[in-house]
C-alpha positions in Angstrom: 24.3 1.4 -115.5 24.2 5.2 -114.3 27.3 6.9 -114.6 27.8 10.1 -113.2 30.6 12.6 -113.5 32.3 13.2 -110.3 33.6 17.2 -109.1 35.3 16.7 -106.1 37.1 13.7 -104.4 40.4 11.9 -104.4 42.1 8.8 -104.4 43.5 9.2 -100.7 45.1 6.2 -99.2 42.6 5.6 -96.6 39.0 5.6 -96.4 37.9 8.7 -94.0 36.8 5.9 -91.2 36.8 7.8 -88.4 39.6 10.4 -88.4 39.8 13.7 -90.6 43.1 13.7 -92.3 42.9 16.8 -94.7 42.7 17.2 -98.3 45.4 15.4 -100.2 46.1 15.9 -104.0 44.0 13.7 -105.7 47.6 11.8 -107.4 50.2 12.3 -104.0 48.7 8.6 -103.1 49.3 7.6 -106.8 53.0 8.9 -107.3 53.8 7.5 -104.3 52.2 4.1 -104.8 50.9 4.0 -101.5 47.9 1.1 -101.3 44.3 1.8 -100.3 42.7 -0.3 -97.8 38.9 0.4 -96.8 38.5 -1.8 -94.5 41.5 -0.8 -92.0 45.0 -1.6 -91.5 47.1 -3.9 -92.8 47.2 -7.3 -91.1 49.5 -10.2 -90.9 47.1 -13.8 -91.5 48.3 -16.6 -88.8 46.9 -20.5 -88.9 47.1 -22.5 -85.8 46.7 -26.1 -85.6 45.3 -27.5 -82.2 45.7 -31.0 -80.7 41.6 -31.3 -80.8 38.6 -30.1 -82.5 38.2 -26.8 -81.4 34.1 -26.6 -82.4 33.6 -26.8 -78.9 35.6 -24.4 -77.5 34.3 -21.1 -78.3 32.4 -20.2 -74.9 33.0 -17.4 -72.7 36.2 -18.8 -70.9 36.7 -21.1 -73.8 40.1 -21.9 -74.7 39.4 -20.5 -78.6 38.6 -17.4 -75.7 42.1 -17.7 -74.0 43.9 -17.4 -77.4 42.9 -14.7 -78.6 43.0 -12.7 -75.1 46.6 -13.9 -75.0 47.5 -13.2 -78.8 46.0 -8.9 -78.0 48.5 -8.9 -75.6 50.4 -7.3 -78.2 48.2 -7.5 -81.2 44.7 -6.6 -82.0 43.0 -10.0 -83.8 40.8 -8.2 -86.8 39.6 -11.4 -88.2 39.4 -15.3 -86.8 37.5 -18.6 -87.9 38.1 -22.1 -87.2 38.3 -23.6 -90.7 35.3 -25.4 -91.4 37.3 -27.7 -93.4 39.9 -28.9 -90.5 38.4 -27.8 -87.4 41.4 -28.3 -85.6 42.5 -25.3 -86.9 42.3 -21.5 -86.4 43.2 -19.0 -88.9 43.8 -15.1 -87.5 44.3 -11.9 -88.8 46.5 -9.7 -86.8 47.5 -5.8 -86.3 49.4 -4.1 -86.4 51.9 -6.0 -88.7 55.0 -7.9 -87.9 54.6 -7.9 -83.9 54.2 -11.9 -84.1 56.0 -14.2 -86.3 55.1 -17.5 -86.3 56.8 -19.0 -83.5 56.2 -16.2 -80.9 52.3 -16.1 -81.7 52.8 -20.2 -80.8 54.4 -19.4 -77.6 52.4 -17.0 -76.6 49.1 -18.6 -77.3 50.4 -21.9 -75.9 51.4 -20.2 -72.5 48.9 -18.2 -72.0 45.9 -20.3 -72.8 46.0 -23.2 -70.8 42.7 -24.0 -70.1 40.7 -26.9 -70.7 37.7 -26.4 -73.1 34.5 -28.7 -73.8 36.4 -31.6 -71.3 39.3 -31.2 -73.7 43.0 -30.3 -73.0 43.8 -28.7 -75.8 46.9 -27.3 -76.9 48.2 -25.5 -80.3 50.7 -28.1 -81.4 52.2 -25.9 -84.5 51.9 -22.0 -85.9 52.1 -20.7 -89.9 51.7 -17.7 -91.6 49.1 -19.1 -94.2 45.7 -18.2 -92.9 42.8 -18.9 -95.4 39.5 -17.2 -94.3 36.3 -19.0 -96.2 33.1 -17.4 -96.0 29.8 -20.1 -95.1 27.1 -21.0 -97.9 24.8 -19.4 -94.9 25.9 -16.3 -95.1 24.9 -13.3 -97.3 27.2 -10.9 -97.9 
């Protein structure tokens, strides 16, 4: 493997994404044990568990559609999938942290996405902060 010895750089606590922030000293991030994240913010991981099979539910004005409109209400959703395992349920990844818990992403979600999807009437029947993402065989990384 190449190696290569580096002259400038530092450990900063976020990848420069978008936004200029400045040089830092290369060990302020360290001493202050902050965590690095290159992909973006921290998020809070949510599972939902409908009343139905929600495979086919993700069209325009789909109900899979409706939750997540109503969940960025006062969230952003980073990251969803219907578990291919159970597909009765949907796992989330939400931002910024700690504006849902559990029971207020339920309510929300449940009040605000009332529409019937694929001849179903679905309906989120519970809400847990234990979200498990899986990537397909399909896919390449």
């Amino acid at each position: 493997m190449a190696v290569f010895t580096k002259t400038n750089g530092t450990t900063q606590p976020v990848f420069h994404m978008d936004t200029g922030n400045a040089q830092i000293v290369g060990t302020s991030n360290i001493a202050a044990t902050g965590s690095v994240n290159f992909q973006g913010p921290k998020l809070d991981f949510f599972s939902v568990v409908a009343n139905g099979s929600l495979t086919t539910s993700g069209n325009v004005n789909g109900y899979i559609n409706n939750i997540l409109q109503a969940i960025q209400q006062k969230g952003t959703v980073a990251i969803y999938q219907v578990s291919p395992a159970a597909p009765t349920v949907l796992n989330l990844a939400i931002y910024p942290t700690d504006v849902y818990t559990a029971t207020t992403l339920l309510a929300i979600a449940n009040t605000s996405a009332t529409v019937a999807s694929g001849g179903q009437n679905l309906q989120l029947n519970s809400a847990a902060g234990n979200a498990v993402f899986t990537t397909s065989p399909n896919v390449n990384p």
